[in-house]
C-alpha positions as CSV (number, residue, x, y, z in Angstrom):
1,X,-39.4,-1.4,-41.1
2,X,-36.9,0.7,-43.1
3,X,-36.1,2.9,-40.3
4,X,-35.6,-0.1,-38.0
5,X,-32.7,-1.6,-40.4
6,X,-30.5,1.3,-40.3
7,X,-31.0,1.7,-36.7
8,X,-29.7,-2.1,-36.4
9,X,-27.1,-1.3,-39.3
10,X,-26.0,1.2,-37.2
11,X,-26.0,-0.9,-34.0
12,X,-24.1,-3.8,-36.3
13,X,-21.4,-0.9,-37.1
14,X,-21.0,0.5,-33.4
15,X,-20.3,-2.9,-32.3
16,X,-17.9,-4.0,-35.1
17,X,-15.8,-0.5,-34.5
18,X,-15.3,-1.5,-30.7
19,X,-14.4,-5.1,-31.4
20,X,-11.6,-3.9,-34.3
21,X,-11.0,-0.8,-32.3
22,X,-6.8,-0.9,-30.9
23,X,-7.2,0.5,-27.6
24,X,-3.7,1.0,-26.9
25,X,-2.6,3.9,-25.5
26,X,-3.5,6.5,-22.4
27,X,-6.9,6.6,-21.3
28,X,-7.7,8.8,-18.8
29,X,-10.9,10.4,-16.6
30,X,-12.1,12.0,-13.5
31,X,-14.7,11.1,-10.6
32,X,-16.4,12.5,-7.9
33,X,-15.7,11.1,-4.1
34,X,-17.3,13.4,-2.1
35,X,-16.6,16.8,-3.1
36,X,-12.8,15.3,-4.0
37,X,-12.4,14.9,-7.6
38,X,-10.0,12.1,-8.4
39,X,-8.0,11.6,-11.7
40,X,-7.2,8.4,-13.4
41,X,-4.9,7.1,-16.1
42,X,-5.0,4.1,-17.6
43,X,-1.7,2.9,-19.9
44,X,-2.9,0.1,-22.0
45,X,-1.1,-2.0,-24.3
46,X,-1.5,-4.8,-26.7
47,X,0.9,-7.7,-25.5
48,X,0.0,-10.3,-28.4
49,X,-3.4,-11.1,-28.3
50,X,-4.2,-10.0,-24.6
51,X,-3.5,-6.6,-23.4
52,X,-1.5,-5.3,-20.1
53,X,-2.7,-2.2,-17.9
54,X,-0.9,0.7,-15.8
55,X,-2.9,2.3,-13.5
56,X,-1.9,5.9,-11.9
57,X,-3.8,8.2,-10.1
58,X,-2.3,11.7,-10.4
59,X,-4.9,13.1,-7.7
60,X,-2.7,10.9,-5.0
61,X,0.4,11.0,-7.1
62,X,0.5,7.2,-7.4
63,X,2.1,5.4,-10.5
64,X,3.0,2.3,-11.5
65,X,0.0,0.0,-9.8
66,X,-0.2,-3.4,-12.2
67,X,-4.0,-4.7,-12.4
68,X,-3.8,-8.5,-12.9
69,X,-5.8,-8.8,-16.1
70,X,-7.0,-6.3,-18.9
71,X,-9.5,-8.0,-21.0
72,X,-11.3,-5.8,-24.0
73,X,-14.6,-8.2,-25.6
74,X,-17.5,-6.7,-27.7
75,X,-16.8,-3.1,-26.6
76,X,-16.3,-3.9,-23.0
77,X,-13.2,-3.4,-21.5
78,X,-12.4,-4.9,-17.5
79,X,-9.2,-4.1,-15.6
80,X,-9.3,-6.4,-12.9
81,X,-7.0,-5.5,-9.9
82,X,-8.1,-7.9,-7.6
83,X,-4.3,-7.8,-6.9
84,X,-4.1,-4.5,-5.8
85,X,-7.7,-4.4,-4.6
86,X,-9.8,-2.5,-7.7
87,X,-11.9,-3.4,-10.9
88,X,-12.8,-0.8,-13.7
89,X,-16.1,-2.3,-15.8
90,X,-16.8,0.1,-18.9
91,X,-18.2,-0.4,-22.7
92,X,-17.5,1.6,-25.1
93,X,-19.9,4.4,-26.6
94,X,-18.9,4.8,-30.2
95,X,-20.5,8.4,-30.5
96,X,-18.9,9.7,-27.1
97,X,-15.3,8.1,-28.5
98,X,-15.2,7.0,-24.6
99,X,-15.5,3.8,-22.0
100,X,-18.2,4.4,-19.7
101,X,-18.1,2.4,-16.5
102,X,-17.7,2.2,-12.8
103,X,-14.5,2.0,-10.6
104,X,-14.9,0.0,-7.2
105,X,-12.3,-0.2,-4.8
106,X,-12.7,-1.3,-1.5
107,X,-16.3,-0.9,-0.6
108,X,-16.3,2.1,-2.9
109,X,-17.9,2.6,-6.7
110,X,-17.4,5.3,-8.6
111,X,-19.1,6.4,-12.1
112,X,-15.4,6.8,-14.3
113,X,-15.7,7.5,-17.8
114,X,-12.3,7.3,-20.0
115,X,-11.1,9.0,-23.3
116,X,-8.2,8.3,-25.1
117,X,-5.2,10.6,-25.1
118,X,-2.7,12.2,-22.6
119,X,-3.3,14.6,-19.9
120,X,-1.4,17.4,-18.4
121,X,-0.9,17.1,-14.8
122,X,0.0,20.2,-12.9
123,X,3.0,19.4,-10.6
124,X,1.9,19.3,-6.6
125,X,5.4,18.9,-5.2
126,X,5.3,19.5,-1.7
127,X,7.5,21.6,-0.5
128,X,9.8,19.2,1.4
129,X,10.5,17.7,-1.7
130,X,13.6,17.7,-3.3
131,X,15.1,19.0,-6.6
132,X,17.6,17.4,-8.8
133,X,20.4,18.0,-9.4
134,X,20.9,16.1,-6.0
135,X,24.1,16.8,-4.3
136,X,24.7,12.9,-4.1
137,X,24.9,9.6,-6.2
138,X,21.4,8.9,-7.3
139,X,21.3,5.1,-9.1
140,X,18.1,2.8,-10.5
141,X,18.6,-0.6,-9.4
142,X,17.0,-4.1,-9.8
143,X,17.7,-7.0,-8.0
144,X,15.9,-10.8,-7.4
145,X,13.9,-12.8,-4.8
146,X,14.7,-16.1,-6.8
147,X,12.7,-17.9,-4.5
148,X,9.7,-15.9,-5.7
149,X,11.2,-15.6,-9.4
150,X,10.7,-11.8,-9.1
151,X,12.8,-8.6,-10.1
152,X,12.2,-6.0,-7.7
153,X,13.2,-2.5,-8.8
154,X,14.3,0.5,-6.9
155,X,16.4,3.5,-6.0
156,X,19.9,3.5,-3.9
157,X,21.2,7.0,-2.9
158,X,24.8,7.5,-1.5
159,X,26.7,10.4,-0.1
160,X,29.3,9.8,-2.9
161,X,30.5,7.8,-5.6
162,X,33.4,6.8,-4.2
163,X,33.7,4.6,-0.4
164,X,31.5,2.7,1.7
165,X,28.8,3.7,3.5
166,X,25.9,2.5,5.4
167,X,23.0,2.3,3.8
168,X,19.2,1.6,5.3
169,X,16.5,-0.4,3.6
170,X,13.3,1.4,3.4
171,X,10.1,-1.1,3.9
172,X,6.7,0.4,3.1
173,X,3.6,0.1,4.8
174,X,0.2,-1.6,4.1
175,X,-1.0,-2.1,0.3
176,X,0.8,-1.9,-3.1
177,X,3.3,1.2,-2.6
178,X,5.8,2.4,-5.3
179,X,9.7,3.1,-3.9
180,X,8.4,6.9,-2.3
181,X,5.4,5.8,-0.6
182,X,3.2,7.8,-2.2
183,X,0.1,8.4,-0.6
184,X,-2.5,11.5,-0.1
185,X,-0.3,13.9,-2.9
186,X,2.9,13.4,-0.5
187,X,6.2,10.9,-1.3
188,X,7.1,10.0,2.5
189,X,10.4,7.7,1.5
190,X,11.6,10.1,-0.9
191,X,11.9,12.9,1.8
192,X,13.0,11.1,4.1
193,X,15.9,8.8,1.6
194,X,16.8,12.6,0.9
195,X,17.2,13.9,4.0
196,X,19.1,10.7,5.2
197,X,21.4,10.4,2.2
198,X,22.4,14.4,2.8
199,X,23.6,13.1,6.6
200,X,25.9,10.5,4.9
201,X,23.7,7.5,5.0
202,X,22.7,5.5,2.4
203,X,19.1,4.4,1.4
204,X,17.5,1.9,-0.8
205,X,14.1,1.7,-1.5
206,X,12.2,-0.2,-3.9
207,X,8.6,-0.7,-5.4
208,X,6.4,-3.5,-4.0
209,X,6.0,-6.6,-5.7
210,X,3.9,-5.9,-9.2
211,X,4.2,-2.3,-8.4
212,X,5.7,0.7,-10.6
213,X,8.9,-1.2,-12.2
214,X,8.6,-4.8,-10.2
215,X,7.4,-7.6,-10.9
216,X,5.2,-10.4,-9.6
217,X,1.6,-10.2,-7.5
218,X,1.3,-8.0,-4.9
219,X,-2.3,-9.6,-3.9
220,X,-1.3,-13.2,-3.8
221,X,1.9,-12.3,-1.2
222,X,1.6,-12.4,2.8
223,X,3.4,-10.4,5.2
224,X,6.4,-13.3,5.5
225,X,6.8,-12.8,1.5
226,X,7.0,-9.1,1.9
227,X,10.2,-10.2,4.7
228,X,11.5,-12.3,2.0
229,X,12.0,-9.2,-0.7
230,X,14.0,-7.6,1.7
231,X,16.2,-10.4,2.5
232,X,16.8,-10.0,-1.2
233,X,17.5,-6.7,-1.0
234,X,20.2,-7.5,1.8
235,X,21.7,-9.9,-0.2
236,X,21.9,-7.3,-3.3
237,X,23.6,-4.8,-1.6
238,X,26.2,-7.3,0.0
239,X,27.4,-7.5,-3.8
240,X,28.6,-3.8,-3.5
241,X,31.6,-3.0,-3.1
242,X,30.3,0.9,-2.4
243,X,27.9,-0.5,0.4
244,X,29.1,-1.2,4.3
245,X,28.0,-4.4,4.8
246,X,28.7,-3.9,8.2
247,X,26.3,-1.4,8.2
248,X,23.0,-2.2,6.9
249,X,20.0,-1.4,8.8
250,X,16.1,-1.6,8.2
251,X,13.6,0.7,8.7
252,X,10.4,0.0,8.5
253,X,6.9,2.2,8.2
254,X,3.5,0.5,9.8
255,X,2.8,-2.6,8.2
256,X,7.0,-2.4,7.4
257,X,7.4,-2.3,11.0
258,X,6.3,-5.7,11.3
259,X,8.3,-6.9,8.3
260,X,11.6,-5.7,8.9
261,X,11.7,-8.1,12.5
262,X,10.7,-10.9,10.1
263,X,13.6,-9.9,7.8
264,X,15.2,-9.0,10.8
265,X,15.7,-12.7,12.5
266,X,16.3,-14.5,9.0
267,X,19.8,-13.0,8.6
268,X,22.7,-12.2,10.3
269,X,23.5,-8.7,8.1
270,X,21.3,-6.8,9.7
271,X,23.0,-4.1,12.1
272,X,20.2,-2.2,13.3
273,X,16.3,-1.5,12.8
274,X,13.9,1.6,13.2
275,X,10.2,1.0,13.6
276,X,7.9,4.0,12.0
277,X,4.6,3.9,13.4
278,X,4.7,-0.2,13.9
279,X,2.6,-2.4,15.8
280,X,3.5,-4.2,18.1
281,X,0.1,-6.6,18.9
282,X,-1.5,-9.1,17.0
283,X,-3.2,-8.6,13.8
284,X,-6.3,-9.7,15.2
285,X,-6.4,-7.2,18.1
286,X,-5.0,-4.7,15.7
287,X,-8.1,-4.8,13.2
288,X,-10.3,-4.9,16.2
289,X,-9.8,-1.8,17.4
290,X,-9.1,-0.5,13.9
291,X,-12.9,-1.6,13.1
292,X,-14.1,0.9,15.8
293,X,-11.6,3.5,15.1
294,X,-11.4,3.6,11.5
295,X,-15.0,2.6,11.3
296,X,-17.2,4.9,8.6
297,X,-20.2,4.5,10.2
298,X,-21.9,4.8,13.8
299,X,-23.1,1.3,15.7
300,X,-25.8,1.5,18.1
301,X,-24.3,-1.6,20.2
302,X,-20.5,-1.7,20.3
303,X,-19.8,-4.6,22.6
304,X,-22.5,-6.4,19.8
305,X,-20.2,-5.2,17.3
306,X,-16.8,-6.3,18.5
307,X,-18.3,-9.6,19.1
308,X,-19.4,-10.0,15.6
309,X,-15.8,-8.4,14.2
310,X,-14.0,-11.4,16.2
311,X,-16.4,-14.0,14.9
312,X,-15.6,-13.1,11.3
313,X,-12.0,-13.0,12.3
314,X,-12.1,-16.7,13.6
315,X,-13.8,-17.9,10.6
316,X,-11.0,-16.2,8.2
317,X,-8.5,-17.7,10.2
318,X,-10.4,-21.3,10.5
319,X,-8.7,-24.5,9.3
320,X,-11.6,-24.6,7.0
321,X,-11.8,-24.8,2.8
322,X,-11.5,-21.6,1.4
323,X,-15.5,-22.4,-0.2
324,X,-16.3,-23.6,3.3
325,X,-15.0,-19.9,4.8
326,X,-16.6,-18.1,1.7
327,X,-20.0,-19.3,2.5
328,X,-19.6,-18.8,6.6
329,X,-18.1,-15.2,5.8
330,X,-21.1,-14.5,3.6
331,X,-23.8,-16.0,5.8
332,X,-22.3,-13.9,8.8
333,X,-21.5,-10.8,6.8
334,X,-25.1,-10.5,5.7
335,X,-26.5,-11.2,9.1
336,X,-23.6,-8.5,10.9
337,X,-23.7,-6.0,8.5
338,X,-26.2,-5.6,6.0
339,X,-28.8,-4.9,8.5
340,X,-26.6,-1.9,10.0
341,X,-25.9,-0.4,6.7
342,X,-30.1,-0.7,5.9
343,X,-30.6,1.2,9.6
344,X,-28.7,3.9,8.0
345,X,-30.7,4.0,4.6
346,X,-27.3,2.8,2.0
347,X,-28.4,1.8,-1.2
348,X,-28.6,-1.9,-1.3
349,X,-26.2,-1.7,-4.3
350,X,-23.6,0.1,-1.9
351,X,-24.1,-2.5,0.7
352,X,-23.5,-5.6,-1.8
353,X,-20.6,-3.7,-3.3
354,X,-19.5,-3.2,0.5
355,X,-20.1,-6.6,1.6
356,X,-18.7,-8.4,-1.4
357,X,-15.4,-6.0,-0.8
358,X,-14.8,-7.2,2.8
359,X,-15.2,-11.1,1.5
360,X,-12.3,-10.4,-1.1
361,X,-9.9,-8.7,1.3
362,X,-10.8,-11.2,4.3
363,X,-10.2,-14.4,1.5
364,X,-6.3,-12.9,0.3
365,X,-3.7,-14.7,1.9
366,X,-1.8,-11.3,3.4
367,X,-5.4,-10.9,5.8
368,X,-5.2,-14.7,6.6
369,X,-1.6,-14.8,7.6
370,X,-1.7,-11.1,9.1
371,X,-4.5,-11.5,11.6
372,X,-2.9,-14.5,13.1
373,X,0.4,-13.2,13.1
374,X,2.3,-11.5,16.9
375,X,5.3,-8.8,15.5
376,X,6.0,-9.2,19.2
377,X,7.0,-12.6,18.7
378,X,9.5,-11.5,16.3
379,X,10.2,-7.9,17.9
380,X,11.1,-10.4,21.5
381,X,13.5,-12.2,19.4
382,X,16.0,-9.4,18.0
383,X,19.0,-8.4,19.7
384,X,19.7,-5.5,17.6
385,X,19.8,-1.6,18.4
386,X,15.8,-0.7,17.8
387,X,14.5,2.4,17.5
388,X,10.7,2.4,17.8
389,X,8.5,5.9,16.7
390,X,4.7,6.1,17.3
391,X,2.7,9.9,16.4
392,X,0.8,11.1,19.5
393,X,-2.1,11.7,17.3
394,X,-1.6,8.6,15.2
395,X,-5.2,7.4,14.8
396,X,-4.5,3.7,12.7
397,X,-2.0,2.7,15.3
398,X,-2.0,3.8,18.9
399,X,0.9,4.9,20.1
400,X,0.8,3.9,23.7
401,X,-0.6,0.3,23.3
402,X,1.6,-0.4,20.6
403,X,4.5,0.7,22.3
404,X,3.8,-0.7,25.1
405,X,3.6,-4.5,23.8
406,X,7.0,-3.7,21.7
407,X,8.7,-2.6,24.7
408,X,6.8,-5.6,26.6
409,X,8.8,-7.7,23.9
410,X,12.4,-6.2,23.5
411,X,12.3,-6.6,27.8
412,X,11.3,-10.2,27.5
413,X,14.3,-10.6,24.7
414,X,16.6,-9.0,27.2
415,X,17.8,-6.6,24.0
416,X,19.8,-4.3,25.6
417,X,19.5,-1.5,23.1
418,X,16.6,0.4,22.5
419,X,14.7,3.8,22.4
420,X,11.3,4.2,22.4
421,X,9.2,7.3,21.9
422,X,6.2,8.7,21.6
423,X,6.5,11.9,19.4
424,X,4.3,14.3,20.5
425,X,0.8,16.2,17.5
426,X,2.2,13.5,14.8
427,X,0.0,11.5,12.4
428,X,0.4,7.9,11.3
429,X,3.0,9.1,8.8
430,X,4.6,11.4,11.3
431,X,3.2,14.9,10.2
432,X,2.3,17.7,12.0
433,X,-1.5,17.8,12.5
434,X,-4.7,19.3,14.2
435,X,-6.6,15.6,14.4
436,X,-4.5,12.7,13.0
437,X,-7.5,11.6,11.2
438,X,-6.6,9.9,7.6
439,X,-9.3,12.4,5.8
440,X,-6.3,15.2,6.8
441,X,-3.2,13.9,5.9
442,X,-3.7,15.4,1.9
443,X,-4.3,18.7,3.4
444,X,-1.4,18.9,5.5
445,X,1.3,20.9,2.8
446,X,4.4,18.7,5.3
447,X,5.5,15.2,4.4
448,X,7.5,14.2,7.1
449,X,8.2,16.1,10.4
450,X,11.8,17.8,11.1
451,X,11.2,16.4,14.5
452,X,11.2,13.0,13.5
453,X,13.3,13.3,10.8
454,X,16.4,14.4,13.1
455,X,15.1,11.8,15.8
456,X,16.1,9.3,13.3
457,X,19.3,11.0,12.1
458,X,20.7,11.5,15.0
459,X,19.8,7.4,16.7
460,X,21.3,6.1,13.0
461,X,24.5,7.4,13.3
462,X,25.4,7.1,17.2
463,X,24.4,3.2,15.8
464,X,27.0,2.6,13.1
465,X,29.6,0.3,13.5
């Protein structure tokens, strides 16, 4: 009986240290996906009696994404990032000093454990990267989307400190992205606001909504939202007197593609716009094929397949309750996919953590208004210089269908100014590559191809006024 006291004593104590215990600070650890180990960093801090999380995850070189909620009760700590798409669950083992939990994002879950204290990170700069001193005027900037009630922070480069010059807006692609883009260890927007800014054009570029230094939630906005930050960056840099207001253009990168039209046809400052990788069909046709083509698993009935992908498309976009959609989704999801996923022996746990993935990103507003929304609705209406860029080898979006319909569009518009082209071995972010597959873009050592990178150039400035 003795013996079982001081083991509940000691149980009493462990609990009372993680209740009292200030878990401000870095905490940090390393998974396994694959034969990949991934590093993350958690920055937690104690904002009066609830507590605020930074999440980065040096593997990727990606900083600044803001989890909605950090909540830390009896020794268990949750970061929910339904926001950005992620949830970390751990409790805290006194005689470890460490959380010990699981990261899910997506249909993914990890086994993360996390200790306090800072890390050293060896620098991966790729080698396209470059090195300050720059030989320009580098500035940090924050301007407003009052209609949103948001700051959003970023970076404008210019040739020089004195006169005016054009500048380009750079609009990211799919998912919370900081200002550079960062994805797969490379920093797309900061090569190529580099290499533009060195030709005598301007950039500014700026972290998503509740991402890096911005505020506001990046998982409650829709594509039109996203159009309505960069309205509010046009209307920032008309307050310059340093900027060419006669010359501002947009340039936009996959999903960005599709936003800058948006931004595009809702203001008259816009002098010119260059498509990276955009589509130019519908979001429901888009995820389609993207459900066969990015698709981690093999289907013995493909036409069976498709059908069933369209059906749960049609019930996201129904007029339905949200609770009414929730159910259908869930009924449909378990009847479409679970039964595939059990054909190829995944752990029911996997296929519940899958399934139960899919149902948050279908419910989020961006999937609800993305999948109904045409760009070529948009794209038919501009009559603005475009410049549209699709990788050969681009395996999200195809190049040739998607050109296609935008071409389809600025015909129908009877725009009188545009270049397409297909460029030939690039990726979906416009690197050199054996396969275009997403698995390779980390291993590729270039960012950004020359090739494109002077295609660009060279359309920008026969296109200022």
């Amino acid at each position: 009986m003795k013996t079982l006291t001081i083991i509940i004593l000691i149980n009493l104590l462990a609990i009372t240290s993680a209740r009292s215990q200030d878990i401000s600070g870095h905490w940090n650890g390393t998974t396994k996906r694959g034969d990949k180990e991934i590093t993350f960093v958690f920055k937690i801090k104690q904002e009066n009696a609830t507590y605020a999380t930074t999440m980065d995850i040096p593997t990727f070189r990606i900083a600044g994404i803001k989890p909605s909620a950090t909540t830390f009760t009896n020794g268990k700590l949750i970061i929910d990032g339904s926001n950005v798409g992620m949830n970390y669950t751990g409790v805290f083992n006194t005689e470890a000093q460490q959380f010990e939990g699981t990261y899910k994002e997506g249909g993914i879950e990890m086994v993360l454990n996390l200790k306090k204290g800072t890390i050293k990170i060896e620098d991966s700069r790729r080698p396209q990267e470059p090195v300050k001193p720059y030989p320009y005027y580098e500035e940090e900037v924050v301007f407003k989307n009052n209609e949103a009630n948001i700051s959003l922070a970023g970076t404008l480069t210019l040739p020089n400190t004195k006169g005016k010059f054009p500048v380009v807006i750079l609009i990211s692609g799919s998912g919370p992205q900081d200002r550079d883009e960062s994805f797969m260890g490379h920093k797309p927007f900061l090569v190529l606001s580099d290499y533009l800014t060195r030709q005598g054009i301007g950039v500014l570029r700026f972290d998503d909504r509740g991402v890096g230094e911005s505020t506001g939630n990046f998982g409650k906005a829709t594509t039109e939202d996203f159009s309505k930050d960069v309205l509010s960056a046009i209307a920032y840099l008309k307050t310059r007197n340093d900027v060419d207001i006669k010359n501002i253009g947009l340039m936009g990168h996959s999903e960005g593609g599709i936003i800058a039209p948006l931004a595009a046809n809702n203001s008259k400052d816009v002098a010119f716009m260059v498509l990276l990788a955009s589509t130019g069909i519908s979001g429901t046709e888009l995820s389609v094929m993207q459900s066969k083509t990015l698709r981690e698993f093999p289907v013995k009935d493909e036409v069976a397949y498709e059908k069933n992908t369209r059906k749960a498309i049609a019930i996201v976009t129904s007029n339905k309750s949200k609770t009414e959609i929730k159910n259908e989704l869930t009924t449909h999801y378990n009847a479409f996919l679970r039964p595939i996923l059990t054909s190829l022996n995944v752990p029911e746990k996997n296929i519940n953590a899958f399934i139960e993935s899919q149902l948050k990103t279908s419910l989020q507003p961006w999937s609800r208004y993305f999948l109904q929304y045409n760009p070529a609705d948009e794209i038919e209406k501009l009559q603005i210089p475009v410049l549209s860029l699709n990788g050969s080898k681009d395996t999200q979006v195809n190049a040739k269908i998607n050109q296609n319909a935008i071409r389809q569009a600025l015909i129908k518009g009877q725009n009188k100014d545009y270049k397409i082209v297909e460029l030939e071995n690039l990726n979906h972010f416009f690197q050199e590559c054996e396969t275009g597959k997403m698995d390779e873009y980390r291993k590729i050592e270039q960012t950004f191809s020359p090739i494109a990178l002077n295609e660009i150039k060279n359309w920008v400035i026969e296109h200022l006024k």
